[in-house]
C-alpha positions in Angstrom: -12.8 35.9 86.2 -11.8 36.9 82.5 -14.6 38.0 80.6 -14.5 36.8 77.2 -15.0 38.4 73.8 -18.1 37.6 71.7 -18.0 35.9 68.6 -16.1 37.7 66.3 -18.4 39.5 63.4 -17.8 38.7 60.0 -18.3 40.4 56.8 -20.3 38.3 54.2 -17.8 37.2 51.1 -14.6 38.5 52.5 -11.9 36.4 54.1 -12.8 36.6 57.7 -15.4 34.0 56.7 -12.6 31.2 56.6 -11.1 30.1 59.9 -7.4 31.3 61.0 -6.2 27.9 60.4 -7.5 24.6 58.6 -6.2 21.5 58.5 -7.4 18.4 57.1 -5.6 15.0 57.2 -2.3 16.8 58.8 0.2 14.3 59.7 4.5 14.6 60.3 6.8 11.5 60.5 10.4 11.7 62.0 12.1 8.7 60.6 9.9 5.7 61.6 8.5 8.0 64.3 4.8 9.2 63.2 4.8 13.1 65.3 0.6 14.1 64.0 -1.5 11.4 63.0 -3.9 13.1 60.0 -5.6 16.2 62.5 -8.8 17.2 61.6 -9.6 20.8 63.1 -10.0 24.7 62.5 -9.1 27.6 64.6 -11.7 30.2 64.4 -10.9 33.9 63.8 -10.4 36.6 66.6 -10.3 34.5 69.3 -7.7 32.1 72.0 -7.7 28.9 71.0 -5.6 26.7 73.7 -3.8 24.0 72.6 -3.7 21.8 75.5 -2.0 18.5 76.4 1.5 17.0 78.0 5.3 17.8 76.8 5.9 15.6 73.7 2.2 15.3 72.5 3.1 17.3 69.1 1.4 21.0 70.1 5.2 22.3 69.2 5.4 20.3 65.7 2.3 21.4 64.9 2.8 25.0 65.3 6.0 24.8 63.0 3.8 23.3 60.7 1.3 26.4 60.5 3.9 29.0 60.8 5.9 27.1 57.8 8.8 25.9 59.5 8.2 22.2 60.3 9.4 19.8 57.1 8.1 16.8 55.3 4.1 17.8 56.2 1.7 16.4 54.6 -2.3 16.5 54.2 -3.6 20.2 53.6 -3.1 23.0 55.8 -4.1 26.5 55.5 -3.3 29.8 57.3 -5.4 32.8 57.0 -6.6 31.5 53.6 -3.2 31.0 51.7 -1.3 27.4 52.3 0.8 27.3 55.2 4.9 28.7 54.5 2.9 30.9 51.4 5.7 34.0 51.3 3.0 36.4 51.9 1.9 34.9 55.2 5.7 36.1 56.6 4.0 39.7 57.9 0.6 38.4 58.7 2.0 35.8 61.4 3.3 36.4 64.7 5.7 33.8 66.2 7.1 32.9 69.9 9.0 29.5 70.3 9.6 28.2 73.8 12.6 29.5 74.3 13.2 33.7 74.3 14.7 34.8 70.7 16.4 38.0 71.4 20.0 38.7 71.1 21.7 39.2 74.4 24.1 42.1 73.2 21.5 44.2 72.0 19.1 46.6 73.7 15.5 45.4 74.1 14.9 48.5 71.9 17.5 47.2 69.1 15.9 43.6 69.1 13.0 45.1 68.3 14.3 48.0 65.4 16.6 44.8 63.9 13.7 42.1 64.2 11.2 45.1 62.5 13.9 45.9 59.5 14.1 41.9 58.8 10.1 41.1 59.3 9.7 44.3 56.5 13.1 45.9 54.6 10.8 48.8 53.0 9.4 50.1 55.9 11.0 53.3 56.9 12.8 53.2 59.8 10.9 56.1 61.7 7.6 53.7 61.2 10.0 51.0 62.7 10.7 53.0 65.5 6.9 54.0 66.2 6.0 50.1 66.2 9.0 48.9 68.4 7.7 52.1 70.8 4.2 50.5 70.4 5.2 46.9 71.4 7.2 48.3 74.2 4.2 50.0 75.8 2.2 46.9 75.4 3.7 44.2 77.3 5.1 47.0 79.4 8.9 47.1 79.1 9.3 50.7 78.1 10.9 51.6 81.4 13.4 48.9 80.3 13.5 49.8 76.0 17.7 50.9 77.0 18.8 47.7 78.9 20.4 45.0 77.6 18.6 41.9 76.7 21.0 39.8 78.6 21.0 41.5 81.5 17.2 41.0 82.0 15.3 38.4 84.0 14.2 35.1 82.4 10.4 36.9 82.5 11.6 40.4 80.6 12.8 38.3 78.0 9.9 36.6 77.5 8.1 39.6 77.2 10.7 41.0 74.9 9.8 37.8 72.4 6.5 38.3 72.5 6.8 41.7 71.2 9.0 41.0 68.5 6.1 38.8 67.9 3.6 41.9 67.8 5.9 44.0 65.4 4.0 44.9 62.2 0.4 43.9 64.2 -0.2 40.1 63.1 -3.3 39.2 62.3 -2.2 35.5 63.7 -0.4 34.7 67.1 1.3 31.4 67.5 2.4 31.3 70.8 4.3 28.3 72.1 4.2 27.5 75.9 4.8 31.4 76.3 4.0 31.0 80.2 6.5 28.7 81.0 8.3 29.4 83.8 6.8 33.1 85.1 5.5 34.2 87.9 2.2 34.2 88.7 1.5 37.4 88.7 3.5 37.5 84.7 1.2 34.7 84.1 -2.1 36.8 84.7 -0.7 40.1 83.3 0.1 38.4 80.0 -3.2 36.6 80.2 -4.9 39.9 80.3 -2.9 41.2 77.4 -3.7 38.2 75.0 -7.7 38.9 75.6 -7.2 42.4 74.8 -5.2 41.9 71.9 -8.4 39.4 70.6 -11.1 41.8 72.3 -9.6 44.7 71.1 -7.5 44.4 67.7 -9.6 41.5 66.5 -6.7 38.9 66.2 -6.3 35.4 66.5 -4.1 33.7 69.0 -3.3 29.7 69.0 -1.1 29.4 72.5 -0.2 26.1 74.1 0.4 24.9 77.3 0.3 21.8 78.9 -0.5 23.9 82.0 -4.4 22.9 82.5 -5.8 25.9 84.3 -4.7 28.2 81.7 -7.2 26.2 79.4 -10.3 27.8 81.3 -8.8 31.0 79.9 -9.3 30.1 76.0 -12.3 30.4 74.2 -12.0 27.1 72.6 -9.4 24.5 73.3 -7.9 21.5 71.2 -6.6 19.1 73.4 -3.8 16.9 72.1 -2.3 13.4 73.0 0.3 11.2 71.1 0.2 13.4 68.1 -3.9 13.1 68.1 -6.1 15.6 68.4 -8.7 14.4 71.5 -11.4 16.7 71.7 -11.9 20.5 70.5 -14.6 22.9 71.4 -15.2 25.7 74.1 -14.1 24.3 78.1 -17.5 24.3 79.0 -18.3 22.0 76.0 -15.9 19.7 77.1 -17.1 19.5 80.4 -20.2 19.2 80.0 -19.3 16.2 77.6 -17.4 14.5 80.1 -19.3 15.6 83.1 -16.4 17.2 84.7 -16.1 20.2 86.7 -12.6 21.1 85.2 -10.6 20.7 81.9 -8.1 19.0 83.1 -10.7 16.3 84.6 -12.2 16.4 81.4 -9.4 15.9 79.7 -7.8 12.7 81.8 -11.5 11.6 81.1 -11.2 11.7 77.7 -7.4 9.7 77.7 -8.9 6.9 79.7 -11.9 6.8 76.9 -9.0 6.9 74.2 -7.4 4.4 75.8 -10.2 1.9 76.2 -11.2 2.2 72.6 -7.6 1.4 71.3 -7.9 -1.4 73.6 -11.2 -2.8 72.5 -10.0 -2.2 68.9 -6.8 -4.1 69.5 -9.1 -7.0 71.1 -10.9 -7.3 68.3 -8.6 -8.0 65.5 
């Protein structure tokens, strides 16, 4: 059993009053295809918010869309106070995509100097060196900092894209489907390393998964379907709600219930 971090603290008229991420009326089109359909929701600061629900529900859209990436958005979103894509958000936001971002001819210890010189030019390269030594240590790949990235298991290089995402210590972590794939035993050590990086360093992570029993592992979840936003709130809030005795029950209750009111809507028009 994880044992979760309390409430994070805040500091009366500073910025840790607003949430990590806002959005109000958020909504992406494709073409004809409508990808978010106006979300409503916050992500509270210094804690794991899961963002739960099946392949092609919108959780990846809408992480492009708070780390500044995704085009055509509209409605307002926010990320640590400053609208989302705002040039000074580039240092304060940490980002893994599904699939590992390394370069395969490099050393893990080269992605990680080349990645830090790009997230911050000015830095001097010794203090680039000291944080790419840091990251190492913390998802535990020092033993392999000299090998290259190619040569390393599809696990490794996951890790190695997460720390690239920890260069420069982020005070937001936008982690998409970063589980996909591992072990078990990967699964739980990097579990235990996001709650320490929350407990611990007091950031913010928004990770998503469509893999259900990671959801008893957030402290609050939003769980998605068809670009909608179905329920948010803490797991045991949502089952207690639903009268479940697990997310994913909860959440398969709360698609049926979607899916009866679109019905009765469509009945009575």
């Amino acid at each position: 059993m994880v044992n979760y971090s309390p409430e994070p603290t805040e500091v009366p008229g500073s910025t840790a009053l607003l949430p990590a991420v806002e959005a109000r009326g958020l909504a992406v089109t494709r073409g004809p295809r409508t990808v978010l359909r106006g979300l409503d929701f916050t992500v509270p600061r210094g804690q794991i918010t899961g963002l739960l629900g099946p392949s092609g529900c919108g959780k990846s859209t809408l992480m492009r869309s708070i780390v500044g990436t995704q085009a055509k958005v509209t409605g307002s979103l926010n990320v640590l106070g400053s609208p989302a894509g705002h040039p000074t958000l580039r240092t304060r936001i940490g980002y893994v995509t599904q699939a590992p971002s390394v370069y395969d001819d490099l050393t893990v210890r080269q992605n990680l100097e080349y990645f830090g010189a790009v997230l911050d030019p000015a830095r001097r390269s010794a203090d680039r060196r000291a944080d790419a030594a840091r990251v190492l240590d913390e998802v535990d790949l020092t033993s392999h900092a000299d090998a290259l990235a190619g040569n390393l298991s599809g696990g490794q290089r996951s890790r190695v894209s997460l720390a690239v995402a920890l260069l420069g210590t982020p005070e937001l972590l936008v982690l998409d489907e970063p589980t996909v794939g591992l072990d078990p035993v990967l699964r739980r050590d990097l579990w235990h390393l996001f709650h320490s990086l929350a407990a611990d360093r007091g950031a913010t992570l928004l990770i998503s998964s469509h893999v259900m029993d990671e959801a008893e592992r957030c402290h609050r979840l939003l769980l998605m379907r068809d670009g909608r936003i179905l329920a948010d709130g803490t797991p045991e809030a949502l089952r207690t709600r639903t009268g479940s005795e697990t997310v994913e029950a909860a959440f398969l209750h709360l698609v049926d219930e979607a899916a009866a009111h679109a019905r009765a809507k469509e009945t009575a028009r």
